[in-house]
N, C-alpha and C positions, 0 to 999 in steps of 0.2 A: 504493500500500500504506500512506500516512501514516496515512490515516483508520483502517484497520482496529488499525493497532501504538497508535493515541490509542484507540480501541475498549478495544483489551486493557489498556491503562494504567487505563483509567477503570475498569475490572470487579476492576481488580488493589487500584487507590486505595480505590473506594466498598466491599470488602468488608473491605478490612484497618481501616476505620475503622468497619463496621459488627460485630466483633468485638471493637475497642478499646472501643467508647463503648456498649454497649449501654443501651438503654433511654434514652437522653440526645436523639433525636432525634424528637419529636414528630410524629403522624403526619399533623397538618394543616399543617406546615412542610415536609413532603413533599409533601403534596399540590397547596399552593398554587406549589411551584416547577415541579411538573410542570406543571400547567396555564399558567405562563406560557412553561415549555420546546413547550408543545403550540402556544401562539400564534407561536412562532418556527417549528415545523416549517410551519405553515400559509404564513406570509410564504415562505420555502426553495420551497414547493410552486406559489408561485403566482409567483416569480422565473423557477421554470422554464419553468414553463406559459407565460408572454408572453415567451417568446425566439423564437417564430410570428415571419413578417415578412413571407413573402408570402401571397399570397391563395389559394392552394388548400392552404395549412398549416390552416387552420380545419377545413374536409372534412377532410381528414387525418387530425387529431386526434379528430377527432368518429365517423370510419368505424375507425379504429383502434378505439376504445373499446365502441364498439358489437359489430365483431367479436369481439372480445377478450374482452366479455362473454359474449357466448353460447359462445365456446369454452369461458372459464375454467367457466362455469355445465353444458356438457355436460359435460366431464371433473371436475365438483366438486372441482376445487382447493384451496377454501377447506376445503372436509368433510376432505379427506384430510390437505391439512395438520395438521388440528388431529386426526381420529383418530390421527394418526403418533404425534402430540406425544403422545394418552392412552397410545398403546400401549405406549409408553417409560416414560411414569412409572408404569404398570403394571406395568411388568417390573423398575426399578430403582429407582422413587422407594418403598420400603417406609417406613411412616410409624415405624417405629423404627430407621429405618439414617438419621439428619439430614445426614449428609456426602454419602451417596447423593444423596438428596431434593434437599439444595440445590441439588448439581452440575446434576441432571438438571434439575429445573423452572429455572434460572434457562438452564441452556444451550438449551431450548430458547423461552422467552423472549427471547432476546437473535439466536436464530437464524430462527427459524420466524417469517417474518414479511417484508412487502413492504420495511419499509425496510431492513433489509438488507439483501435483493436489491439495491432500485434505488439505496442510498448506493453499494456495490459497484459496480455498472455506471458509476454516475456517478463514480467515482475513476479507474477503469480508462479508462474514454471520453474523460473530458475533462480529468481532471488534477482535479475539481472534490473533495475529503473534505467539504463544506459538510454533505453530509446526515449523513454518518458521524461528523463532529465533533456535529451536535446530538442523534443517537443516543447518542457518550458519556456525555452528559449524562445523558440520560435513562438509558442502565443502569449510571454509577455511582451513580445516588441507588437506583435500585430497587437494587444491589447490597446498600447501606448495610441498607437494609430486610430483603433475605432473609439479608445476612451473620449479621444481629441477632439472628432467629430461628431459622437454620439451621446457621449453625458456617462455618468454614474453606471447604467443599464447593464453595461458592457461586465462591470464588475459580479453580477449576482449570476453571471453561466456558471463560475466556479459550484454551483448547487446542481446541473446536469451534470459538469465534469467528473464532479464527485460518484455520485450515485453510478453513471454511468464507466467509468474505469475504474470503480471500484466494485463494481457488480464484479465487470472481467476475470478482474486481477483473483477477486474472493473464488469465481468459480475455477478457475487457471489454477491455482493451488489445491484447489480438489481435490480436482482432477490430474493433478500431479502423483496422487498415490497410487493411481491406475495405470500409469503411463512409466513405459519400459524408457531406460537410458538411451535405445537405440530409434522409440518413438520421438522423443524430444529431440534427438539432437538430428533428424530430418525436419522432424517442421521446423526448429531451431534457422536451417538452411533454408529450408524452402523460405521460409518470412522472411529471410535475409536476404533474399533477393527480391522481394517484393518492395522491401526498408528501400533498397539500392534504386529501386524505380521508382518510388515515391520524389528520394533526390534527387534523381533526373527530370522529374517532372516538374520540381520547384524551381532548377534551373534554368527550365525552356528548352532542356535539350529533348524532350520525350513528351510522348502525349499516352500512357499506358495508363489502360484505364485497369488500375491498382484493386480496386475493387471488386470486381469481377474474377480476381484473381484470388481469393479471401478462400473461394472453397479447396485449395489448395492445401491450406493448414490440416483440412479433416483428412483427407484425399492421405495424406502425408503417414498418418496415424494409422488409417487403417493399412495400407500398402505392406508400413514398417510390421505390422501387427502380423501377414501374413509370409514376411521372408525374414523374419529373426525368430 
């Protein structure tokens, strides 16, 4: 649960300083730290993915993703996550209620989305906050930004963030007692590469739709379940 309570700090910090200081934070000194917080997520993504060791962890990783894809793409994961997201700021983001607006787009910003899943799983699984510490990063600065322009609002998503990677995290530890060394340390990889295209996509170098790719992690479990 560390990573998620540093989660909440960071959304608590980056917005009470994005109401202090308005306008004092230039938006290419944001950008430029995102994109170096995007080269760390990438390095995160690619530690995990080379924790493979034996030699049918490669298949593994590779029939996991492949399945995973075509399921996340039958079931449009990726479409539905993001209609959820419109349907919500549809109903509650009204462009003259800014405490609504904030609340809503930045919670579901900070929610909707693989690396909170898989920082989640990876805190509950392994003991690891690594992804979830460099998520705070990233939504205390984006915090600072929408605090700037949206008011206070922005501050109370830390109540979905909460609830929601900490549901994760609680069921990921679980479910750890069930889950063999050689289960975790495939999806460990498989999400490690998903971590790695998440970076790329905050780059601008990639457009993978991450999501879609989520059923991967199960895919992973069962696969390992039936060749170890």
């Amino acid at each position: 649960m560390i990573g998620t309570i540093v989660n909440v700090a960071s959304v608590l910090g980056g917005s009470t300083v994005g109401v202090l200081f308005k306008g004092k934070f230039p938006e290419k000194v944001q950008n430029t730290v995102i994109h170096g917080i995007s080269l760390a997520v990438i390095l995160i993504g690619m530690q995990m993915a080379f924790s493979i060791e034996k030699d049918p962890d490669i298949l593994l990783v590779i029939f996991s993703l492949v399945i995973g894809a075509v399921v996340g793409e039958l079931m449009q994961l990726e479409k539905r996550l993001n209609d959820f997201g419109e349907s919500l700021k549809d109903k509650f983001g009204g462009e003259d209620d800014l405490f609504v607006q904030g609340f809503v787009q930045a919670s579901l910003i900070y929610c909707v989305g693989a690396m909170a899943i898989m920082g989640s799983i990876q805190d509950g699984l392994n003991n690891d906050p690594s992804i979830l510490f460099t998520k705070s990063l990233l939504d205390g600065i984006t915090s600072i930004a929408f605090a700037a322009s949206t008011g206070i609002g922005v501050a109370f998503s830390v109540i979905p963030i909460l609830i929601y990677q900490g549901s994760i995290t609680l069921a990921a530890n679980w479910a750890a007692v069930y889950l063999t060394e050689d289960m975790i340390r495939i999806m460990t990889a498989s999400g490690g590469l998903l971590i790695t295209a998440i970076g790329l996509n905050m780059l601008g170098v990639s457009k993978i739709k991450t999501g879609n790719l989520l059923p991967a992690l199960l895919v992973a479990v069962v696969l390992s379940a039936f060749v170890f």
